[in-house]
N, C-alpha and C positions, 0 to 999 in steps of 0.2 A: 519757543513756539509750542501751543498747544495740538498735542499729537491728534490725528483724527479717529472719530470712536461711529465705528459700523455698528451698526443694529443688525437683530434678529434676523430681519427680513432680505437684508442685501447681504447678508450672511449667508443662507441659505438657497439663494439666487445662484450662488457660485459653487458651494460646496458638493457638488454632485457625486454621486454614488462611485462612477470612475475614478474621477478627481480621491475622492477620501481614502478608496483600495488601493489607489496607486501609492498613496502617502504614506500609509500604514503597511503596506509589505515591505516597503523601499526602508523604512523605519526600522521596523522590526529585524531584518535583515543586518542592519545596520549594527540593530543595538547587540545581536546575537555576536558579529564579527567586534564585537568591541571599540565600534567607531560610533559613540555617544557619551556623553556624559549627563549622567541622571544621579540628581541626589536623593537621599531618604526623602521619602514625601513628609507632609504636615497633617497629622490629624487632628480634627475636634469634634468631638460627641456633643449632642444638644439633649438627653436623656427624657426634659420632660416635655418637649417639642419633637419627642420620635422623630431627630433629625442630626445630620454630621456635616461636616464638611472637611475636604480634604485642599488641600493645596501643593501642586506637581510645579517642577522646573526640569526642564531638561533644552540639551542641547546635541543636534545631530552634527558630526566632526565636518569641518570645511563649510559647514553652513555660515549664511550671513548674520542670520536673525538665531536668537533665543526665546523659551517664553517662561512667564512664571502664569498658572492659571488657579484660578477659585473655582473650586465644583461642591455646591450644596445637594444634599438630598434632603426632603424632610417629607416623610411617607405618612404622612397624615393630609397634607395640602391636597388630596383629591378632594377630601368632603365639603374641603371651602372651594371646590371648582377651582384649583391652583395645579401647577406641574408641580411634580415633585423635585424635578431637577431642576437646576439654577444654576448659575454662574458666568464668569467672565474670562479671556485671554488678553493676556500683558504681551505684544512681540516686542522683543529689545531686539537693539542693533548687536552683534557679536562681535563689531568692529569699533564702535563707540560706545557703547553704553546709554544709547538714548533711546526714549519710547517710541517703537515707532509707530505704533498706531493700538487702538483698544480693541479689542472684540467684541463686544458687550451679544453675546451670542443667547442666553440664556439656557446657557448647558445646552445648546445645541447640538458644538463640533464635540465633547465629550460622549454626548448619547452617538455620534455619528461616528466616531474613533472605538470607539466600542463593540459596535456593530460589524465594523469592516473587521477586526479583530477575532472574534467570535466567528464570524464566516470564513474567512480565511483560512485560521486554524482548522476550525470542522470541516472544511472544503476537503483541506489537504491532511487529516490524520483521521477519516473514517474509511470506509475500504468503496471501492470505486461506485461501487452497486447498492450501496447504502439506500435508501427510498425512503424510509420512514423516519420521525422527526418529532420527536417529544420537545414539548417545552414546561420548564415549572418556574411560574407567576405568571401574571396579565398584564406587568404593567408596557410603559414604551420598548422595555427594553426583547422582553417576546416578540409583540409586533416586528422590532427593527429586526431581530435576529433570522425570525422568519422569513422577511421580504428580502436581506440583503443574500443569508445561503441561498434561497430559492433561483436568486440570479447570476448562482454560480452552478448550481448541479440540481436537473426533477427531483422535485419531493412528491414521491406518492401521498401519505398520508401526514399531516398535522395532528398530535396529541397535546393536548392544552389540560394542565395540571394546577389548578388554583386554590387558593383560602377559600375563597369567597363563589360559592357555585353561581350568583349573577352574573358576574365578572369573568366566569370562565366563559360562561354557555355566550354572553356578548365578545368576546374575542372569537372566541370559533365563528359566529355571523361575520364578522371582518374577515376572517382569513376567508369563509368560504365565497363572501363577497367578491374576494380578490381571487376568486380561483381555483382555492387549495380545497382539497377533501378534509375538514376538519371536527374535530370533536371531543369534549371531556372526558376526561382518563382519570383513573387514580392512580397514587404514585408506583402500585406495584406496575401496575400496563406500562404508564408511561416511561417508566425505567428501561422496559424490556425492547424500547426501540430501537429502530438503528441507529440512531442519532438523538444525544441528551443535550440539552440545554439549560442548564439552570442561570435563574435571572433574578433573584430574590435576595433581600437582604437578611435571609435568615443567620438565628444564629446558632440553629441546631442541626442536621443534616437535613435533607429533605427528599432524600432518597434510601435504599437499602442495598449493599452491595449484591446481596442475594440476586436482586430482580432483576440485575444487569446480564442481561444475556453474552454468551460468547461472542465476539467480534462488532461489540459496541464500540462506537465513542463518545464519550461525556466529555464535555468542557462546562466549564463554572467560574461565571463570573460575576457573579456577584458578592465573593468575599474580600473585601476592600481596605481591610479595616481588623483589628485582631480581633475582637468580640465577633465577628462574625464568621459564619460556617455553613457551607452547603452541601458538601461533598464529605461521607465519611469514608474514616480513615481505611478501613477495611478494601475499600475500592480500590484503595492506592497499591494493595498489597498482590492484588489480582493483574492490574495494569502489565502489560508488557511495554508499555513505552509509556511515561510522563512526559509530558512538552511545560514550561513555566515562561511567561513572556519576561519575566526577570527571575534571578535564581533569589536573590537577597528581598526581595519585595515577597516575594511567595514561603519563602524561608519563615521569614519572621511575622507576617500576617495571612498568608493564603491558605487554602484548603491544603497544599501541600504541605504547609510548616506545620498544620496540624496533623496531618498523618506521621512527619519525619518526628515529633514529639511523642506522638505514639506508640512509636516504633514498628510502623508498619510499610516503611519504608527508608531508604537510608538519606542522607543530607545531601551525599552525591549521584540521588537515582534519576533526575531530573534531564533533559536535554533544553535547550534554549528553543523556544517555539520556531525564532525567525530562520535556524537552522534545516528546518522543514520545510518551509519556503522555497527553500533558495534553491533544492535538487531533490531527485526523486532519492526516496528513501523506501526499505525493506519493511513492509505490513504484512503479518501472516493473519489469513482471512478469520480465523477463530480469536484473534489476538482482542483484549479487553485494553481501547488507550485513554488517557486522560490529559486534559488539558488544564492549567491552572492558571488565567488571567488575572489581575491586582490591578492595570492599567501604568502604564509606563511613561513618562514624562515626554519621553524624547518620541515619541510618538504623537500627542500635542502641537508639540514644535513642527513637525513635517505639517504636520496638517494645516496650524495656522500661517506657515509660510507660504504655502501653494495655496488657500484662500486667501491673503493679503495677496499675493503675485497676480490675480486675479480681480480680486474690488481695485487696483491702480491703475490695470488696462482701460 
């Protein structure tokens, strides 16, 4: 029997902001106490189409379902009025091996897995009083990161850090449309927030350890990929605490595997993000922390099991 393949739109009907945080801590949590199995991702480069794609499986332990997912980016498709993200969810049965239904999400629940990740982490590893809130890029991934911490802890101020000074100064009318006190920064200012975010597919840093103020936290996620690089290494050395949503995924392609090559931190300086999660942990208010997301397969899988449990009702 041909499996059935959800769209975009009843996709996104179900996938709700609770729905996806609940997925991804429960996940994350998960993968940290070592009840996941996730294997090395898939990469491919598309070099003259400024575009990649990656492809994630994982499996969260005693679940039913597994997924294999396609996630494209290709950062040129704004100028043709296109998303940049793309892609699809495979959920297998873990019990048979049959499909049981497609996603065809169009890199939705990945930009949404993402977000909840990103928030979460910065929720829980910036100091309580944190208010201000740098972001660097414009694309969905600012937006999301913005709207989903906002609906975990006030942000006094929004800093928007872009290439493209259009593109900043219209992201800050969205955010202020939405509320927020926002405005273009450059990357020394917006370093100096209480909260960093990078969301760029750079692949050179895009920040300067210097400008990071005492009792920051940066998370970065947009290094996906080993060519790519957002966070230098120097930061890592100042860090009082690293979080990595995989040790081996950040090891060998994230801003952290570039600083542990550097030698500005060690291979074992790292703690498991979902670890932070799960209990309250020791922050000293001056302390610099960092966070190093690559995107985790078995986080996927939470997600698309509790959006299928949901488009069946």
């Amino acid at each position: 029997m041909t499996p059935p393949v959800f769209d975009a739109a009843a996709i996104e009907r179900v996938a709700t902001t609770d729905l996806v945080l609940d997925a991804v801590r429960d996940a994350l949590i998960a993968h940290a106490k070592g009840q996941t199995t996730v294997p090395p991702p898939l990469h491919l480069q598309f070099p003259d189409a400024d575009g990649d794609c990656h492809v994630k499986a994982g499996l969260v332990t005693g679940a039913h379902d597994f997924t294999v997912k396609i996630a494209t980016g290709f950062y040129r498709n704004p100028a043709a009025g296109l998303s940049c993200q793309h892609g699809l969810v495979c959920v297998v049965s873990a019990r048979t091996g049959q499909v049981r239904a497609i996603l065809d999400d169009k890199g939705l629940l990945t930009s949404r897995r993402t977000a909840a990740a990103g928030a979460l982490i910065t929720h829980a590893m910036a100091r309580p009083n944190a208010a201000t809130l740098a972001v660097f890029g414009t694309g969905e991934q600012a937006r999301l990161q913005v709207a989903w911490l906002a609906g975990l802890r006030p942000i006094s101020t929004v800093l928007v850090h872009g290439r493209h000074p259009g593109r900043t100064r219209a992201l800050c009318e969205e955010f202020t449309a939405q509320g927020h006190r926002a405005r273009p920064a450059s990357a020394e200012e917006a370093a100096g927030a209480d909260m960093v975010l990078t969301t760029t597919p750079a692949t050179s840093p895009v920040l300067q350890a210097v400008h990071v103020r005492p009792g920051t936290h940066v998370t970065g996620i947009g290094t996906d990929m080993p060519h790519k690089n957002e966070l230098p290494p120097d930061l890592f050395a100042r860090a009082a605490l690293i979080a990595t949503d995989d040790h081996e995924q950040c090891l060998d392609h994230g801003d952290f595997g570039h600083a542990v090559r550097a030698g500005a931190t060690t291979a074992t300086g790292d703690l498991p993000a979902g670890l932070l999660l799960d209990g309250p942990f020791a922050r000293p208010d001056e302390a610099v922390t960092v966070a190093d997301l690559t995107g985790v397969g078995a986080l996927d899988a939470a997600v698309a099991s509790a959006v299928l449990r949901e488009l069946a009702r």
